[in-house]
N, C-alpha and C positions, 0 to 999 in steps of 0.2 A: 525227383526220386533218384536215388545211386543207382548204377548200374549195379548188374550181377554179373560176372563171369565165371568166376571159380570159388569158391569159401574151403578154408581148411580149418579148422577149428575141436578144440573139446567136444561133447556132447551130453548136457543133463536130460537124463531118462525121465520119464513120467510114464510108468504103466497103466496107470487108470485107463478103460478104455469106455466110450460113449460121453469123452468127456463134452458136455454142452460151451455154448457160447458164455449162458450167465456164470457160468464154472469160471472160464476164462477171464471176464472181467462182469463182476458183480453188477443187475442194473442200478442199484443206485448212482453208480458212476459214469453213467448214459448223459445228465446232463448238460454235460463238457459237448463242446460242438467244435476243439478243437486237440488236438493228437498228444498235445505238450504235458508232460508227466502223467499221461495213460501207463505207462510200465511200471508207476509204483502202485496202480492197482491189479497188475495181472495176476490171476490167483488170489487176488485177497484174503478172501473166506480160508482159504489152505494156506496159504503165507503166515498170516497173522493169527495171532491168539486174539482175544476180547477187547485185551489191552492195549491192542497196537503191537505189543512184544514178538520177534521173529518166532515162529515155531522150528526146533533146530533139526527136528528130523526130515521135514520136507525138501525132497530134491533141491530146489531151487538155493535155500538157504544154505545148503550144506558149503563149505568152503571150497571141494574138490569139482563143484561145477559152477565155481563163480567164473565170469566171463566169457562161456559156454555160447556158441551164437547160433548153435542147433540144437533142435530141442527133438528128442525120440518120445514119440506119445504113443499110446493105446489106440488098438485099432476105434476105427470111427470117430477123427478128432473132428472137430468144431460141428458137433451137432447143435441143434434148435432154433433161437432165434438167427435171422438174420441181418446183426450188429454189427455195421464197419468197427467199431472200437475195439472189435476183438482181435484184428492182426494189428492197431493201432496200438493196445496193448503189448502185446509181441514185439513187436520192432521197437517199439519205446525202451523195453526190456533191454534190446539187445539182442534179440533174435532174428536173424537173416533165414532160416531154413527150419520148415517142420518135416520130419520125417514120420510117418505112419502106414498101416497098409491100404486106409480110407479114408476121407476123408467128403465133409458133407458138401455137397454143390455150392451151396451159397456162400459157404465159409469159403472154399478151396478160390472160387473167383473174385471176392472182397481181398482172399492175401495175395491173388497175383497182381489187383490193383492198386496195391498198397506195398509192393513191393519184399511180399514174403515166398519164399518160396515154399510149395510144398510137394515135396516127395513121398511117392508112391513108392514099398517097395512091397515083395511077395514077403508070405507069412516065415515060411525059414530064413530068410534075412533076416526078420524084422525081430525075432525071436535070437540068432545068432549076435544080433547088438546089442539084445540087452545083455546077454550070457556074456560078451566082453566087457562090456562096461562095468559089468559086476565084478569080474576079476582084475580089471585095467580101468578106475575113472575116470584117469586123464586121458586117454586114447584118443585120437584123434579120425577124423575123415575127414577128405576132402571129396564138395560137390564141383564139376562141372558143368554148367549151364550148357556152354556152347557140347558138346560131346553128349550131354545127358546122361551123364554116369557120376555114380558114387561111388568114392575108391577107401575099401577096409585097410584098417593097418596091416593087414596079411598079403598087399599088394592086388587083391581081389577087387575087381570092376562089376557093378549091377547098373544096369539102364533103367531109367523111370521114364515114362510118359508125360511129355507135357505139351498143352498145344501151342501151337507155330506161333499164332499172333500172338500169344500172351510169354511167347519165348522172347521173341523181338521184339519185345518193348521192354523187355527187363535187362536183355542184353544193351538196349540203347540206354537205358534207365531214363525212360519214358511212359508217361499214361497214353491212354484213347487217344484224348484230343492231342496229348503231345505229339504223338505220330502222326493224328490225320495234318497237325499244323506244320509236321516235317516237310511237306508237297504242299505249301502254301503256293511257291513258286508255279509248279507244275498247275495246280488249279488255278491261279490267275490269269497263265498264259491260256488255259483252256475257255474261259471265260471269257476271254480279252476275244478268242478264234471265233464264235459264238455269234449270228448274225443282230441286229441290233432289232428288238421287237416292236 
């Protein structure tokens, strides 16, 4: 997994808000038991027409949010099931950071295991991003990891919430066991101190 420190990037809007998991990536593409071109189903259903054909008016498609590596959702993103493929999706995409005001438990923990982040912010932020992004597409923000702050083009800082241990595995750009296997040494030696049974 890459580490996280900082991302400064575009950001493509999605206002829908309660968007679900099968939203994010359709189950028929649940299959797959491996991550490798999950991003060309994300959003399927809303991506594509019948035909396969891009539909031009969807965020994602549009030109002024291609390579965008934060995505601004509607409140209450990744509701329903509980599908790793759906930040496997995301990240496949090219998405490093969701920003929302909510986001569901089981989603929110699948994308910090997977190396997504997500930001929490309050409703008048999250409302003042879209209102720029509407008059500015290309507008940029940069997240801080280490600081836990999101900085507007207007120089303005907001703090999100995220927890400790799943801050410092992302700053190592590490899973679970990557970490607990960080202090291999240290458990050996404890092991090794340990009288013999």
């Amino acid at each position: 997994m890459p580490t996280f420190t900082a991302l400064t990037s575009t950001v493509a809007p999605l206002s829908n808000c309660d968007i679900d998991t099968d939203q994010i990536i359709p189950a028929r593409f649940l299959k797959a038991t491996d991550k490798a071109g999950m991003g060309a189903h994300l959003f399927a259903d809303w991506r594509y027409h019948a035909d396969g054909s891009p539909r031009e008016d969807f965020p994602l498609n549009r030109p002024e949010h291609q390579g965008a590596r934060i995505l601004l959702a509607g409140h209450n993103f990744g509701c329903g099931s509980s599908r790793e493929h759906a930040p496997w999706a995301l990240t496949g995409f090219g998405f490093q950071a969701v920003i929302s005001t909510s986001f569901a438990d089981i989603f929110r923990n699948n994308a910090l295991k997977n190396g997504l982040l997500p930001v929490i912010v309050d409703a008048e932020t999250h409302q003042l991003l879209f209102d720029l992004l509407e008059e500015v597409p290309h507008a940029e923000l940069t997240i801080d990891l280490a600081t836990q702050t999101l900085q507007l083009p207007t120089g303005a800082t907001v703090t999100f919430p995220i927890d400790g241990f799943a801050k410092a595995c992302l700053l190592r750009g590490t899973d679970e066991l990557g970490y607990l296997m960080s202090f291999e040494k240290e458990i050996a030696a404890y092991e090794m101190s340990l009288p013999a049974q």
